[in-house]
C-alpha positions in Angstrom: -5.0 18.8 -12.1 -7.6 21.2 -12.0 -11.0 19.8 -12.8 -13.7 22.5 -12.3 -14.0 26.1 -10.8 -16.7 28.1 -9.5 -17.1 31.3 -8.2 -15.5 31.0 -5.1 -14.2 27.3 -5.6 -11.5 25.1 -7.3 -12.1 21.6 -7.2 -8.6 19.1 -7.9 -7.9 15.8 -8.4 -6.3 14.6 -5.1 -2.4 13.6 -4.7 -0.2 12.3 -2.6 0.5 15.7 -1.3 -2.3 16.1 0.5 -2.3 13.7 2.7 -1.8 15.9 5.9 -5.2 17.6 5.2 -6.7 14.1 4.3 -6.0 12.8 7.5 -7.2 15.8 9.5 -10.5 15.4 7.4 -11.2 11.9 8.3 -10.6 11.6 12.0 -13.4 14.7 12.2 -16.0 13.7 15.1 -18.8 14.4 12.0 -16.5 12.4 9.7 -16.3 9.4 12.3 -19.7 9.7 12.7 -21.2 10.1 9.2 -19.2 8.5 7.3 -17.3 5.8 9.7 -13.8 5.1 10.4 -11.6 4.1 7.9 -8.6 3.5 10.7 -6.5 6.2 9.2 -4.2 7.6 11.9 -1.1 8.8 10.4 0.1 11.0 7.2 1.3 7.8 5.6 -1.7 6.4 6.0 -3.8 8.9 4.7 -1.2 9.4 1.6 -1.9 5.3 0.8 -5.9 5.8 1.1 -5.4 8.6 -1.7 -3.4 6.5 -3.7 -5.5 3.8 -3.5 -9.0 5.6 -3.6 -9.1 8.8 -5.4 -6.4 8.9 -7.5 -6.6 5.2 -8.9 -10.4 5.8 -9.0 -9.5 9.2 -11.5 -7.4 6.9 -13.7 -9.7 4.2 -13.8 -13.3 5.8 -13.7 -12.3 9.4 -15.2 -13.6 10.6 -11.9 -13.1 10.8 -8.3 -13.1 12.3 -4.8 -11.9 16.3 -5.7 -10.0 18.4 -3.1 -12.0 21.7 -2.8 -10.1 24.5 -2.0 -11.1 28.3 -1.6 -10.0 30.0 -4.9 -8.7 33.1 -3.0 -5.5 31.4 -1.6 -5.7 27.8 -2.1 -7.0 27.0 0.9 -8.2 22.9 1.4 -11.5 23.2 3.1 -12.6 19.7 1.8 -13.6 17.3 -1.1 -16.6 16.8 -3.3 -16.8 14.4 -6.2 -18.0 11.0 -7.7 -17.3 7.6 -6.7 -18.8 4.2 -8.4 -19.0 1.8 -5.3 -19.3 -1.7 -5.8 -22.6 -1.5 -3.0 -24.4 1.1 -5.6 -25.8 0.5 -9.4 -25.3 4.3 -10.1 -22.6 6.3 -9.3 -22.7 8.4 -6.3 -21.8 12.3 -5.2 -20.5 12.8 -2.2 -18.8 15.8 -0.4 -17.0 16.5 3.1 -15.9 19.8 4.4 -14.0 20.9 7.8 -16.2 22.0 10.5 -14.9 25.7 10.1 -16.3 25.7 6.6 -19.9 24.6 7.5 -23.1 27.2 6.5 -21.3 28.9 4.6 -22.3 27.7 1.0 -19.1 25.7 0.2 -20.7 22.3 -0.4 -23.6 23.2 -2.0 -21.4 25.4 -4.8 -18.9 22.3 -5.0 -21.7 19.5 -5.2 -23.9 21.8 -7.5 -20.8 22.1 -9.8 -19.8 18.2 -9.3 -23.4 17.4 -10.2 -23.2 19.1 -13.4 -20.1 18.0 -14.3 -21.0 14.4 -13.9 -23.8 14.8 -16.7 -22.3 17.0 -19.0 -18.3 15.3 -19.2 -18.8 12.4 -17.8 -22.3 11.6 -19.3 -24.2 10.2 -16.5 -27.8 10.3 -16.6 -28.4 9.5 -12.7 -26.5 10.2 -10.0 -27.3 9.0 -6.5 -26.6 9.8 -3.2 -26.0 8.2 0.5 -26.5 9.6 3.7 -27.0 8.6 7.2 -31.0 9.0 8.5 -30.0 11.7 10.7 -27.0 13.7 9.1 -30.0 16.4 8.5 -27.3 19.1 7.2 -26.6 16.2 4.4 -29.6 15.5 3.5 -30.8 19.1 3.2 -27.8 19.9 1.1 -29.0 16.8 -1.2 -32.7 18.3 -1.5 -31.8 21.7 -1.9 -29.5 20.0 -5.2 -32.5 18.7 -6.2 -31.7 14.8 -5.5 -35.0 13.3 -4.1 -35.4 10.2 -2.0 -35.7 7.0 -3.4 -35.5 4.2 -0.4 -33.5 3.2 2.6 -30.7 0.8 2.2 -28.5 -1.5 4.6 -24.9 -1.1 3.2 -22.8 -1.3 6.1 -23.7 -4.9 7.5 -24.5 -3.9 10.9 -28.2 -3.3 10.7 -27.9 0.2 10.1 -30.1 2.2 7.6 -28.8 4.4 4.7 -31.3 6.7 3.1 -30.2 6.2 -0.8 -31.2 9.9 -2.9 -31.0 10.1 -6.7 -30.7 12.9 -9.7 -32.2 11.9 -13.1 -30.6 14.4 -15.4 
């Protein structure tokens, strides 16, 4: 289902279909090291962490992880959406595209779009953000949005710092 288009963009609620493209997403060196590893190795793997994360997380929160695909063709070049952890009081955007993808504008359209969205349909007033200290693409990506640093968090349980960025709308 489509859920929002931009210019170049058409952001989707994930299925089961795209599992293949999931699971070359998450075993990305940046994804590994960014986000962490979620020990998803195979297509069926992949196709059970969409069931069970995006696509349960759109029928229970009315939002979720979106698959971003180039509007000319349909190409998947990566996903952008909300997410309410159970770690965060506010719900948090989040985005991750395919190397190939990178500098050219892709995730700040899709996350620009997602952050609008998430005020005006889904009536948030604050959205935060997560990021490790030195994903600097991230976190410039985040400022240039217009988030701003709030304080550094420990969410993983290994010592490990977590700058923590929020939108007031």
């Amino acid at each position: 289902m489509k859920i929002l288009e931009t210019e170049r963009l058409i952001l989707r609620t994930l299925n089961g279909g795209d599992a293949e493209f999931y699971l070359r997403l998450v075993t990305q060196p940046a994804w590994l090291q960014f986000i962490g590893d979620r020990g998803i190795r195979t297509v069926e793997a992949a196709q059970a962490a969409i069931l069970s994360g995006p696509v349960a997380a759109q029928a229970r929160d009315g939002f979720s992880f979106y698959m971003t695909e180039l509007k000319e063709g349909g190409l998947p070049i990566g996903i952008c959406g909300l997410v309410k952890r159970e770690t965060l009081e506010d719900v948090d955007i989040g985005y991750a595209f395919l190397p190939e993808f990178w500098g050219k504008g892709y995730a700040y359209e899709a996350a620009s779009a997602v952050l609008q969205h998430a005020n005006r349909v889904c009536g948030l007033q604050r959205v935060v953000a997560i990021t490790a200290p030195d994903n600097h693409a991230s976190i410039r990506l985040l400022e240039k949005m217009g988030l701003q640093f709030e304080k550094m968090l420990q969410l993983k349980g290994d010592g490990s710092d977590t700058k923590l960025f929020a939108y007031q709308f």
